[in-house]
DRENDOVEX-26999 format. One record per residue (C-alpha): residue in one letter; x, y, z. Coordinates in Angstrom, 1 decimal, padded with zeros to 4 digits. Example, Ala and Ser with C-alpha at 12.3 -4.5 7.8 and 13.67 -1.06 7.14 Angstrom:
REM DRENDOVEX-26999
+------+--------+--------+--------+
: resn :      u :      v :      w :
+------+--------+--------+--------+
:    A :  012.3 : -004.5 :  007.8 :
:    S :  013.7 : -001.1 :  007.1 :
+------+--------+--------+--------+
***
This chain:
REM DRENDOVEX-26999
+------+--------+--------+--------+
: resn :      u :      v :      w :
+------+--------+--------+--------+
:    X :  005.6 : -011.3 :  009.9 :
:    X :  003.4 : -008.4 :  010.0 :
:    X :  000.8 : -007.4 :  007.5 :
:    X : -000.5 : -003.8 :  007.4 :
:    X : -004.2 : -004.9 :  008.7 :
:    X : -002.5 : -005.7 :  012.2 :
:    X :  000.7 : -003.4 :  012.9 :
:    X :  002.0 : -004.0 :  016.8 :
:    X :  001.3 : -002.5 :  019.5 :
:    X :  004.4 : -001.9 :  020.0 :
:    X :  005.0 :  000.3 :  016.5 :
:    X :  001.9 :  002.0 :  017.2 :
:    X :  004.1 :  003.0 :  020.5 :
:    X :  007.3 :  003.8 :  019.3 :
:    X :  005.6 :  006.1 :  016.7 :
:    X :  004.0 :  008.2 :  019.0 :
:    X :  007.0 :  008.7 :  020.7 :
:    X :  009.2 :  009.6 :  018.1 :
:    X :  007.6 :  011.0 :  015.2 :
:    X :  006.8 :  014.3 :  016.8 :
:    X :  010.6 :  014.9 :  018.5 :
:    X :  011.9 :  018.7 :  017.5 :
:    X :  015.4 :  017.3 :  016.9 :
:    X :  017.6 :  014.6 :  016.5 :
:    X :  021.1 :  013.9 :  017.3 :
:    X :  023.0 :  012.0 :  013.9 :
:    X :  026.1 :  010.6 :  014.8 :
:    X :  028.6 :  009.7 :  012.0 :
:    X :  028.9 :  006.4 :  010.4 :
:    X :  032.5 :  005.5 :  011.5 :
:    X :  031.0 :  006.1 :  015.2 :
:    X :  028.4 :  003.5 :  014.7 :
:    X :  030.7 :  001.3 :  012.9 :
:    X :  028.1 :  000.9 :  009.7 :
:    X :  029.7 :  001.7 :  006.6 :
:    X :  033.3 :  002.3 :  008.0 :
:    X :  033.6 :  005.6 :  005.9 :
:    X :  035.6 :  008.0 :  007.8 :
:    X :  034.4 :  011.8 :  007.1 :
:    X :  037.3 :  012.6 :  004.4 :
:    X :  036.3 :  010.0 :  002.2 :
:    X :  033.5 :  010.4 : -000.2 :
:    X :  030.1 :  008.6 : -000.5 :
:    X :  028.9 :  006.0 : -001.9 :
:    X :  025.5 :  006.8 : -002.9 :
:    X :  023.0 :  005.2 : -004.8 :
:    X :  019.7 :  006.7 : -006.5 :
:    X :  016.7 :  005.6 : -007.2 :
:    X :  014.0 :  006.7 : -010.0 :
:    X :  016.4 :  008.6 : -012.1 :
:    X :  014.1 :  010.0 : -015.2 :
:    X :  013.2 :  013.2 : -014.0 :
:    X :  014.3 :  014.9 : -011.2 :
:    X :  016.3 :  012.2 : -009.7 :
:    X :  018.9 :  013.1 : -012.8 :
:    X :  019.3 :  016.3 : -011.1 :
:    X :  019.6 :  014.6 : -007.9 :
:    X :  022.2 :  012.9 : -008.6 :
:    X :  024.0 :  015.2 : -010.3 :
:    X :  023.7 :  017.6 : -007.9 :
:    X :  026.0 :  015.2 : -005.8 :
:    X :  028.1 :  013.8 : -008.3 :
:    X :  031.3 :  014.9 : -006.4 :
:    X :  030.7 :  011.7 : -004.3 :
:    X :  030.8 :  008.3 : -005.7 :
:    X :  027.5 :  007.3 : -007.8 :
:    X :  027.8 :  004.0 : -007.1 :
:    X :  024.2 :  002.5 : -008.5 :
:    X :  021.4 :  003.7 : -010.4 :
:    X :  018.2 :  002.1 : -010.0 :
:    X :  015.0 :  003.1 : -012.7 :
:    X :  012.5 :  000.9 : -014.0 :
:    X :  012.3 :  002.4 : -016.6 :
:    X :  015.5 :  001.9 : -019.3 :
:    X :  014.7 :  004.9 : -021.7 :
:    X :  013.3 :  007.5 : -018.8 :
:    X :  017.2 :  006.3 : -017.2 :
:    X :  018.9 :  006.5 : -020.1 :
:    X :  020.9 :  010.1 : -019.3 :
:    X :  022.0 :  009.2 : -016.0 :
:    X :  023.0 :  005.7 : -017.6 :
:    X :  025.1 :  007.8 : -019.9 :
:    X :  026.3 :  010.2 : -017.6 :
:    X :  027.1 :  007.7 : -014.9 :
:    X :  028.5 :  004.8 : -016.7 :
:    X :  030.5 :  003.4 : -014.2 :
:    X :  027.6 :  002.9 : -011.7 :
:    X :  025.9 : -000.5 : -011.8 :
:    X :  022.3 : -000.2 : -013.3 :
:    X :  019.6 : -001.9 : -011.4 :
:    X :  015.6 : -002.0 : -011.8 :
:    X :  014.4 : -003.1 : -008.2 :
:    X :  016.5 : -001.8 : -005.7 :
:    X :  015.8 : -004.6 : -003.2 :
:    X :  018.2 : -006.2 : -005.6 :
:    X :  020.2 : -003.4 : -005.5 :
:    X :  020.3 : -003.1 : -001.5 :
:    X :  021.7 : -006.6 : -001.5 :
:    X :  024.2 : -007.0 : -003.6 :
:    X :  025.5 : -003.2 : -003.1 :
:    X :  026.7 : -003.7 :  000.8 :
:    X :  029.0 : -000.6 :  000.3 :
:    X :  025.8 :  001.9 : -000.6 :
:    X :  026.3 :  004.5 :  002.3 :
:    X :  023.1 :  006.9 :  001.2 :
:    X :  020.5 :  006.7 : -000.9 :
:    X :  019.0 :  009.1 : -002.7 :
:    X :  014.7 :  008.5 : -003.7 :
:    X :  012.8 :  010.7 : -006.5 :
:    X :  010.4 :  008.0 : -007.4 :
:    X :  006.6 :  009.0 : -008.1 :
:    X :  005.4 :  009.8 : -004.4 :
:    X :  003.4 :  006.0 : -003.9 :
:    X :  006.7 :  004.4 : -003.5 :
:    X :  008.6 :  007.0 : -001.1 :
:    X :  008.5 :  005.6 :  002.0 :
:    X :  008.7 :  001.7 :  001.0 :
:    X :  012.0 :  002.7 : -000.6 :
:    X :  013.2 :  004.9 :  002.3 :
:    X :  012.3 :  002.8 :  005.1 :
:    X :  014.2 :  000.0 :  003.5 :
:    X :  016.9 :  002.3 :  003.4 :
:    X :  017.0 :  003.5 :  006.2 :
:    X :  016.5 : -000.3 :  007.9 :
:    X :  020.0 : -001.0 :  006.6 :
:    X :  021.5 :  001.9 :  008.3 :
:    X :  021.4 :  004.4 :  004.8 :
:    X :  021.4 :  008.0 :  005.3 :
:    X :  018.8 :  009.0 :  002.7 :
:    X :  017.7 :  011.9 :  000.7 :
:    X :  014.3 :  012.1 : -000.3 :
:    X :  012.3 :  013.6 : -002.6 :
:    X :  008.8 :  016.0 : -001.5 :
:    X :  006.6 :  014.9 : -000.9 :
:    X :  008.3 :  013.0 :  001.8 :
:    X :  005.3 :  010.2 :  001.6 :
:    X :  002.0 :  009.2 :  000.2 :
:    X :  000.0 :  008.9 :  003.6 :
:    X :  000.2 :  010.3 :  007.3 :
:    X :  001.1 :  007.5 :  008.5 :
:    X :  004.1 :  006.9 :  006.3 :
:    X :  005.2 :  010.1 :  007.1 :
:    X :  005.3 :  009.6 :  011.0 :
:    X :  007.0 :  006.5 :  010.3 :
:    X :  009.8 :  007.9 :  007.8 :
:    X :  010.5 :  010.7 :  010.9 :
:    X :  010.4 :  007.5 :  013.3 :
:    X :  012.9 :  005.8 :  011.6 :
:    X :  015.3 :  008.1 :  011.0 :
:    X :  015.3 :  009.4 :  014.7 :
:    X :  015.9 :  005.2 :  015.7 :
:    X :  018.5 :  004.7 :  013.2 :
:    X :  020.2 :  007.8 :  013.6 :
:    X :  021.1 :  008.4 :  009.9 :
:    X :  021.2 :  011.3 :  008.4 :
:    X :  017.9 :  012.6 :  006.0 :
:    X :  016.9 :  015.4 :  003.9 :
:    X :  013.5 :  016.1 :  001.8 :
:    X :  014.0 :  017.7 : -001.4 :
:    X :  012.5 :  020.5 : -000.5 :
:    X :  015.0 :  022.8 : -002.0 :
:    X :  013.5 :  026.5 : -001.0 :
:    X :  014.2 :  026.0 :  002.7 :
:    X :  018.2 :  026.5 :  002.7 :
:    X :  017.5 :  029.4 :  001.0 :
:    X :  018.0 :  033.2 :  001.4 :
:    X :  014.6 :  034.2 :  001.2 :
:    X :  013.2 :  031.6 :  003.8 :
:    X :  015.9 :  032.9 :  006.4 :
:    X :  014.5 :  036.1 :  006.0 :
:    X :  011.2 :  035.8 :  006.0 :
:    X :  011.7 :  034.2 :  009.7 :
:    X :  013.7 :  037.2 :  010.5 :
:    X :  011.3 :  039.8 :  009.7 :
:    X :  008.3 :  038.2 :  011.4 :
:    X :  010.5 :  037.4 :  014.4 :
:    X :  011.1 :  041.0 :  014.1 :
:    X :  007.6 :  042.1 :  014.0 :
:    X :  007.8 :  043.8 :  010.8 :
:    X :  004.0 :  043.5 :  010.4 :
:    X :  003.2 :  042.5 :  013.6 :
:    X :  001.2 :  039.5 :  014.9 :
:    X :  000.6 :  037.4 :  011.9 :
:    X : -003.1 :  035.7 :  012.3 :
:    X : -003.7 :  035.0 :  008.2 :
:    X : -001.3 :  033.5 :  005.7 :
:    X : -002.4 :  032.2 :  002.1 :
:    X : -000.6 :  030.6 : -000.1 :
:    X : -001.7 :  029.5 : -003.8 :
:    X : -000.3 :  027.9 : -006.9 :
:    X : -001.3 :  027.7 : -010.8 :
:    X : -000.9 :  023.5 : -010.6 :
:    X : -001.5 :  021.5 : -011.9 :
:    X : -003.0 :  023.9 : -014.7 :
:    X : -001.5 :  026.5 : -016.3 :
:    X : -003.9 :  028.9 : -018.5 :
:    X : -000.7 :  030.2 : -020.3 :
:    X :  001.5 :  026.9 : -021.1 :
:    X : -001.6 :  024.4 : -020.3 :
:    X : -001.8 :  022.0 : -017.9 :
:    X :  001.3 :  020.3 : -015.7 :
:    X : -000.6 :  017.0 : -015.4 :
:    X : -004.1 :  016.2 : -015.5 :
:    X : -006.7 :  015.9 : -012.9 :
:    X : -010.7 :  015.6 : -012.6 :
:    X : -010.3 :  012.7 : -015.2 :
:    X : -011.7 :  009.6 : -015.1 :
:    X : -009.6 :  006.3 : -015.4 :
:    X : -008.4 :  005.2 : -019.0 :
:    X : -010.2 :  002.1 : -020.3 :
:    X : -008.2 :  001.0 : -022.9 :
:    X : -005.0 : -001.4 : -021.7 :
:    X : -001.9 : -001.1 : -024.1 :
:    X :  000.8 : -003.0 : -024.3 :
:    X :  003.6 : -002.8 : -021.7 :
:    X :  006.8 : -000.6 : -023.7 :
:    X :  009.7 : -003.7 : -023.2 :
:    X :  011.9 : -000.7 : -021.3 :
:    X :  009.2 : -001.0 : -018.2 :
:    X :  009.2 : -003.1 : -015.6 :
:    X :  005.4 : -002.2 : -014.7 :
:    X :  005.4 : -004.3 : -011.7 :
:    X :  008.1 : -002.8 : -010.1 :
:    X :  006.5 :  001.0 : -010.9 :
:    X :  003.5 : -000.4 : -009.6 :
:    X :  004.8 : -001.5 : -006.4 :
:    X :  002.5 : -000.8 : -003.1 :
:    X : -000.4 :  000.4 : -005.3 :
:    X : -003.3 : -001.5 : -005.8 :
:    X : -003.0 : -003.6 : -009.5 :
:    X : -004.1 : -001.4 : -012.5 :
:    X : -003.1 : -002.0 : -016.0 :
:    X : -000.2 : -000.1 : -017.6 :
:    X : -000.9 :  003.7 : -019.3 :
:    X :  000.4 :  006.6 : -021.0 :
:    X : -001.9 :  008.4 : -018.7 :
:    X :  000.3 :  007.6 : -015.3 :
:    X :  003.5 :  006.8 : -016.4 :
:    X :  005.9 :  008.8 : -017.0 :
:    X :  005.3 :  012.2 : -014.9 :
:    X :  001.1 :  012.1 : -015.3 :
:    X :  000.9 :  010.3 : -012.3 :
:    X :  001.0 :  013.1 : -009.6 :
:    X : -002.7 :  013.6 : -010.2 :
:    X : -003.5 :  010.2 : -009.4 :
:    X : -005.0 :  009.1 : -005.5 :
:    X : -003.3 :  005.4 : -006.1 :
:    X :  000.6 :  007.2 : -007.2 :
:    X :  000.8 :  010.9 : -006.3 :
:    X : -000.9 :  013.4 : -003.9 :
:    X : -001.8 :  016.3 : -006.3 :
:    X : -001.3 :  020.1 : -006.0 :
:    X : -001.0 :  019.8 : -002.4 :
:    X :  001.3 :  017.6 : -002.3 :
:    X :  003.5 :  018.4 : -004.9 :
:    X :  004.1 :  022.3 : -004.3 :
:    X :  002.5 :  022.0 :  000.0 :
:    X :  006.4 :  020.9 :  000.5 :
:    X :  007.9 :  023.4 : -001.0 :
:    X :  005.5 :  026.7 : -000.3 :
:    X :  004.4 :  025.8 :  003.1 :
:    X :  007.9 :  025.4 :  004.3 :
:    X :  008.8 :  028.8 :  005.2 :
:    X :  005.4 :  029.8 :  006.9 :
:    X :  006.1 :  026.5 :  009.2 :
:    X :  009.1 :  028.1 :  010.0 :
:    X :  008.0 :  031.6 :  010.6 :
:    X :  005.2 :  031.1 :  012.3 :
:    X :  006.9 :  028.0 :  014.2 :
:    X :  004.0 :  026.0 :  013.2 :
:    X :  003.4 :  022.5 :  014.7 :
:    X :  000.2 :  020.3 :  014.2 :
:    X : -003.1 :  021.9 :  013.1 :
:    X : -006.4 :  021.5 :  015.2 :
:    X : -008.2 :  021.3 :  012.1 :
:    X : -008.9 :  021.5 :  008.4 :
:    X : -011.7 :  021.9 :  006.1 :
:    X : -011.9 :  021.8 :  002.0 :
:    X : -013.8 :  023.1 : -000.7 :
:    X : -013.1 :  022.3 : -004.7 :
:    X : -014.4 :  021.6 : -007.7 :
:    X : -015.7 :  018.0 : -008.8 :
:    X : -013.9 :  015.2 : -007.7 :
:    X : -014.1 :  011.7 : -008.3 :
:    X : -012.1 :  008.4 : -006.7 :
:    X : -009.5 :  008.2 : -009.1 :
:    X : -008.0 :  012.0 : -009.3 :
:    X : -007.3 :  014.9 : -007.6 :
:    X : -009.6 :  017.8 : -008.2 :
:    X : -008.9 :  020.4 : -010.8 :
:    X : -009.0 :  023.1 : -008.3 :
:    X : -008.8 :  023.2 : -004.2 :
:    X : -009.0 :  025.7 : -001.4 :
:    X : -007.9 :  024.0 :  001.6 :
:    X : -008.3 :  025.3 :  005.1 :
:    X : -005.9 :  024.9 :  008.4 :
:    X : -006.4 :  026.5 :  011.8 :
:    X : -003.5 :  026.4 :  013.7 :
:    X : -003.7 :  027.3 :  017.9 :
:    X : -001.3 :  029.8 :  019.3 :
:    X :  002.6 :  029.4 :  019.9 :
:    X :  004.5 :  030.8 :  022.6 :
:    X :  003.7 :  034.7 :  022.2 :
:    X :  002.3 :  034.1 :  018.6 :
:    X : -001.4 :  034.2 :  018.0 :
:    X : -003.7 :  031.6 :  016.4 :
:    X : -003.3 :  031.5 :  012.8 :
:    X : -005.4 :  030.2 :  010.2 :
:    X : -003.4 :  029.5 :  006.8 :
:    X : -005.5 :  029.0 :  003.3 :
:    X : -004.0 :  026.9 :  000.5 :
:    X : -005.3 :  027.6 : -003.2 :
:    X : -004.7 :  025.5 : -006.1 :
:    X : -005.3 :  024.7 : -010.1 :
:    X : -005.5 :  028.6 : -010.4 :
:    X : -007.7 :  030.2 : -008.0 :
:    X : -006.2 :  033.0 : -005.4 :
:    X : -006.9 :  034.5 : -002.1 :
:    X : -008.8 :  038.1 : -002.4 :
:    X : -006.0 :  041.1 : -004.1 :
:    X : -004.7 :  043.3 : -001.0 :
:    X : -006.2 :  046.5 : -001.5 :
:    X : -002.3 :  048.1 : -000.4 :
:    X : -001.4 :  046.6 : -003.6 :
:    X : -000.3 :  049.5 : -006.1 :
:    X : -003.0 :  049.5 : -008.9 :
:    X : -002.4 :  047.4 : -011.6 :
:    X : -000.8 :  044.7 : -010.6 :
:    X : -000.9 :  041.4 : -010.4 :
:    X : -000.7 :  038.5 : -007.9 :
:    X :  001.5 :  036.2 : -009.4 :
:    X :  000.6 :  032.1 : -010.8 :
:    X :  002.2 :  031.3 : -007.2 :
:    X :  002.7 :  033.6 : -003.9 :
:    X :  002.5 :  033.7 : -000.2 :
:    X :  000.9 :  036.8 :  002.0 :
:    X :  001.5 :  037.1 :  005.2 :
:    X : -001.5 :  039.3 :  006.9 :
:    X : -000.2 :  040.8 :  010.4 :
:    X : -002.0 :  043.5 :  012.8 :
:    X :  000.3 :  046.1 :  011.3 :
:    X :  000.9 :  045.0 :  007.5 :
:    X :  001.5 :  042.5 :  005.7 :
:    X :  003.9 :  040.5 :  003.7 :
:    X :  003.8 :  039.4 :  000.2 :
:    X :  006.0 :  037.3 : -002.0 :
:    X :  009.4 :  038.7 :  000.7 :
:    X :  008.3 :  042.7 :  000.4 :
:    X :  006.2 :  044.4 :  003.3 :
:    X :  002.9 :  046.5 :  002.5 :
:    X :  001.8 :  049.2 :  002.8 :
:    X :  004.5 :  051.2 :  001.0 :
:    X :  004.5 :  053.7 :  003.6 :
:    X :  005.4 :  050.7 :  006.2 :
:    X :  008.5 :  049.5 :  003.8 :
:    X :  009.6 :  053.0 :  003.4 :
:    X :  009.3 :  054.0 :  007.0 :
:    X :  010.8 :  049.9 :  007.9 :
:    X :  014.3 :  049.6 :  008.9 :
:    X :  015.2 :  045.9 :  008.1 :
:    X :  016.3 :  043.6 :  011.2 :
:    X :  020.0 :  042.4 :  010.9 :
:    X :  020.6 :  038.7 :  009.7 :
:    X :  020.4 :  036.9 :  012.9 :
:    X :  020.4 :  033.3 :  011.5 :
:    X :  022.8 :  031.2 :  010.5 :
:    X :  023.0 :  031.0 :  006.6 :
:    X :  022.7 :  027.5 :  005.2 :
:    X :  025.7 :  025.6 :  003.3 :
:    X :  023.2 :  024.5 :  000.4 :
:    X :  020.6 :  021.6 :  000.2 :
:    X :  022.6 :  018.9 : -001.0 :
:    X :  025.9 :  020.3 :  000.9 :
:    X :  024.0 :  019.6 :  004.1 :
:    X :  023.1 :  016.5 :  003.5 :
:    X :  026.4 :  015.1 :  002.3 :
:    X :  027.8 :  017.0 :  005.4 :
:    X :  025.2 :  015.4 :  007.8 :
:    X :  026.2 :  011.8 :  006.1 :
:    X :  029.7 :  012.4 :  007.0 :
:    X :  030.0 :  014.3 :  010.3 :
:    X :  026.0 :  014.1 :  012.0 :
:    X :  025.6 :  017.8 :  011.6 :
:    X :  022.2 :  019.1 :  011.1 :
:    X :  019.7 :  019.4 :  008.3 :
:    X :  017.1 :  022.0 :  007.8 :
:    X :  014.5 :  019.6 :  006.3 :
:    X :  015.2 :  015.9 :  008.3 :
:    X :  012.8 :  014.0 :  008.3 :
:    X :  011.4 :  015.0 :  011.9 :
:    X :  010.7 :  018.4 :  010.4 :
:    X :  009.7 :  017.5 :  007.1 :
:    X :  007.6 :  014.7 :  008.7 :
:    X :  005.5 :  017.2 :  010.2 :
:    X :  005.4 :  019.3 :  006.8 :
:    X :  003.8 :  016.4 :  005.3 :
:    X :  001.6 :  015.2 :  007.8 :
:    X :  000.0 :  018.9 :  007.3 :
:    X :  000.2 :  018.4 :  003.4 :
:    X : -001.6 :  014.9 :  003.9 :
:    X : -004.4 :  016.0 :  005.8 :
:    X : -005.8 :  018.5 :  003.9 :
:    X : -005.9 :  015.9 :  000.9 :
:    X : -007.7 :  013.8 :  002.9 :
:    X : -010.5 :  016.7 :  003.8 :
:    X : -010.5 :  016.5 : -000.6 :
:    X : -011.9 :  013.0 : -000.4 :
:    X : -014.8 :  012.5 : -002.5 :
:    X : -015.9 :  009.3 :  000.5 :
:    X : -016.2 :  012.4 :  002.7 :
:    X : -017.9 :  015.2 :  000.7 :
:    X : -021.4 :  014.2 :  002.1 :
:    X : -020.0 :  014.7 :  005.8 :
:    X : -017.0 :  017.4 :  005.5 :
:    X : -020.4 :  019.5 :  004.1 :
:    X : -021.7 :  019.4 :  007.5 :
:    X : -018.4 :  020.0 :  009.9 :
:    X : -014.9 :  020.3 :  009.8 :
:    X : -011.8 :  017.7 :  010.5 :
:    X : -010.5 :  018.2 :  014.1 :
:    X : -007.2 :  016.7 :  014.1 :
:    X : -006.2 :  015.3 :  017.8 :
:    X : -002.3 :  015.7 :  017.5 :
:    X : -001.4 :  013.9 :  020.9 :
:    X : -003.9 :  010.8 :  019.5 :
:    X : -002.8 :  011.2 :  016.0 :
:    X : -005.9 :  011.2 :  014.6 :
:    X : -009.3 :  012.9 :  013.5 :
:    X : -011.7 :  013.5 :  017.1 :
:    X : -014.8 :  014.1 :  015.7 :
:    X : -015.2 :  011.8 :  012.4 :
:    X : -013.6 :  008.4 :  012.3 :
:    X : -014.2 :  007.8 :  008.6 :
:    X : -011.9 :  010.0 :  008.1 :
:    X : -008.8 :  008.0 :  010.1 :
:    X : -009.3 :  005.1 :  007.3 :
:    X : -007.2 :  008.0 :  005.0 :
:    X : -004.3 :  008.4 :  007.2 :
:    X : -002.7 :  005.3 :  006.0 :
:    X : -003.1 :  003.1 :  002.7 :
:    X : -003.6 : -000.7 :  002.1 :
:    X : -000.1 : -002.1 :  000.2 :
:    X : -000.3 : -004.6 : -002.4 :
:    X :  000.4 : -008.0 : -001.3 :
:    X :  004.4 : -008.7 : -000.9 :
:    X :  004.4 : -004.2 : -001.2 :
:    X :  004.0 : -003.3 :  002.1 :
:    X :  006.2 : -001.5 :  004.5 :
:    X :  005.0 : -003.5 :  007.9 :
:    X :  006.9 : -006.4 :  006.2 :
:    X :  010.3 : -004.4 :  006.1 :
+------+--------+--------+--------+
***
């Protein structure tokens, strides 16, 4: 068996290989004889971490059979329990994978640490699997989670709900359109995880809790623990204050990147970047900064130019476009799109005299069915989904590296130069510190090498 210090060769090869197809083929379960459930029947799907949004999840799908519920945490469970009462109730889905043979998806909204551990499994098994943004924790998981799915053929969806939507079809339409011409600047910024009206979302720039309270009897701590390194149970990770945590979540990026960035991938038909660079306030090794600008340069595609795209988090914003009508405001959360003829904020073109004079392109893409809807239908038949995990794969790699350019164990030397990221090589050219980052050490009998 495999430990994560010493992954084959021969991983290493299928990786590369895979993880940066386009596209996939899915091809239905009663084709591949795995599950035997013909594409009139309904699922039989299982979730995992159902407390928070995983309730949602789940209901979201509850035409299908809810077969199993999985939380490791009783109380957090207890309104899916409720609502669900006829699916079995498990705390460690390994357990639950084995003695449920007839799961045919699985759906994951754990905190972001145990993603891919819980997917891969999945997935290993022949699962189709729906899983919540982030789509990992690392880079590496994340090339891994696309590889998998594209070997197993299953069918997978990150819950990144904005992209089946109207206003992410658009967008791609009017740039394809050249509504504002060549687009070479795009910033995008969000309030988390503070909010100066309602305070903050979750907490970040702290320092780790020294006191160790007592375990609540509803926890299995272990289990929430899984692949992170050993720490003592708190109030301050568990439940939902763990996104601003390095060991459990990936911060600000991580948890709006997925959702924000997804339509400028799109419309700009962005890849890998060639680099990154970040500047924010005081970090430290335990937490996510309070605030972040972080920094990609993307090189040209097809007839589109070079673009370089700027992140802003924990409140701060890009400079106020000065066609902006006076007085107002650019909102807790926004995208601008800056082209050679105008630009593009939040959906509606600027200058005014450019929207006035504008005469919108005609819908030229195909609407989506809904996020869930193509999922379930992609379980059933092997149509597409817009955010597989080829795609969404990508979308976090992107996410993932600019945390890493946050790292307080490279401040010293990201002062001096940026990150060059070698796409084909899948990792950082000029500073191989850096490459440590891309992928996490799994606590003992916790690691996905061992799947």
């Amino acid at each position: 068996m495999k430990t994560e210090s010493n992954p084959s060769s021969t991983r290493r090869h299928f990786l590369r290989q895979t993880a940066a197809a386009a596209a996939f083929t899915l091809v239905p379960r009663h084709v591949l004889g795995s599950g035997l459930t013909p594409p009139s029947e309904k699922l039989n799907i299982a979730c995992v971490g159902v407390g928070g949004k995983g309730f949602s999840d789940a209901e979201a799908v509850s035409s299908h059979n809810i077969v199993a519920l999985c939380d490791v945490d009783d109380q957090c469970a207890a309104r899916a329990f409720n609502t669900f009462p006829n699916a079995k109730r498990y705390r460690d889905r390994r357990v639950m994978l084995d003695k449920e043979p007839q799961i045919d998806a699985v759906m994951v909204a754990t905190p972001d640490h145990c993603h891919a551990l819980i997917s891969l499994a999945a997935m290993k098994l022949g699962k189709h699997v729906y899983c919540q943004k982030p789509l990992t924790h690392t880079v590496e998981e994340a090339q891994l989670m696309a590889a998998a799915a594209v070997e197993k053929k299953v069918a997978t969806q990150m819950g990144n709900q904005g992209h089946a939507s109207e206003g992410t079809a658009r967008i791609q339409e009017l740039i394809a359109a050249d509504a504002i011409g060549p687009v070479r600047q795009v910033y995008v910024w969000t309030d988390r995880p503070m909010n100066g009206m309602f305070g903050e979302y979750w907490p970040q720039g702290v320092s780790r809790p020294g006191d160790t309270p007592r375990v609540p009897g509803h926890l299995d701590w272990d289990i929430w623990l899984g692949p992170a390194p050993e720490r003592p149970y708190h109030a301050a990770y568990h439940p939902f204050r763990w996104r601003g945590w390095w060991d459990f979540g990936t911060g600000a990026l991580g948890d709006i990147g997925c959702h924000a960035l997804d339509s400028v991938f799109r419309a700009l038909k962005l890849d890998y970047p060639e680099s990154v660079q970040a500047a924010c306030s005081r970090v430290n090794n335990e937490t996510y900064p309070v605030a972040s600008v972080v920094t990609y340069k993307f090189p040209a595609r097809d007839t589109m130019p070079p673009v370089t795209l700027t992140w802003y988090d924990g409140g701060l914003k890009p400079p106020r476009p000065e066609e902006l009508e006076p007085g107002r405001q650019l909102g807790d959360g926004g995208t601008l799109y800056i082209g050679d003829k105008g630009k593009i904020l939040d959906g509606h073109i600027f200058p005014e005299s450019r929207r006035r004079d504008y005469t919108p392109p005609p819908k030229t893409l195909p609407r989506s069915i809904g996020h869930y809807e193509e999922w379930l239908a992609a379980c059933k038949t092997g149509s597409p989904t817009g955010s597989n995990f080829v795609f969404a794969g990508r979308l976090t790699e992107a996410v993932m590296l600019g945390n890493i350019a946050l790292r307080v164990d490279l401040r010293e030397q990201l002062s001096r130069q940026i990150l060059v990221w070698d796409a084909a090589a899948r990792q950082f050219s000029n500073l191989p510190q850096a490459n440590a980052f891309l992928k996490k050490p799994y606590r003992p009998g916790w690691s996905i090498y061992d799947l």
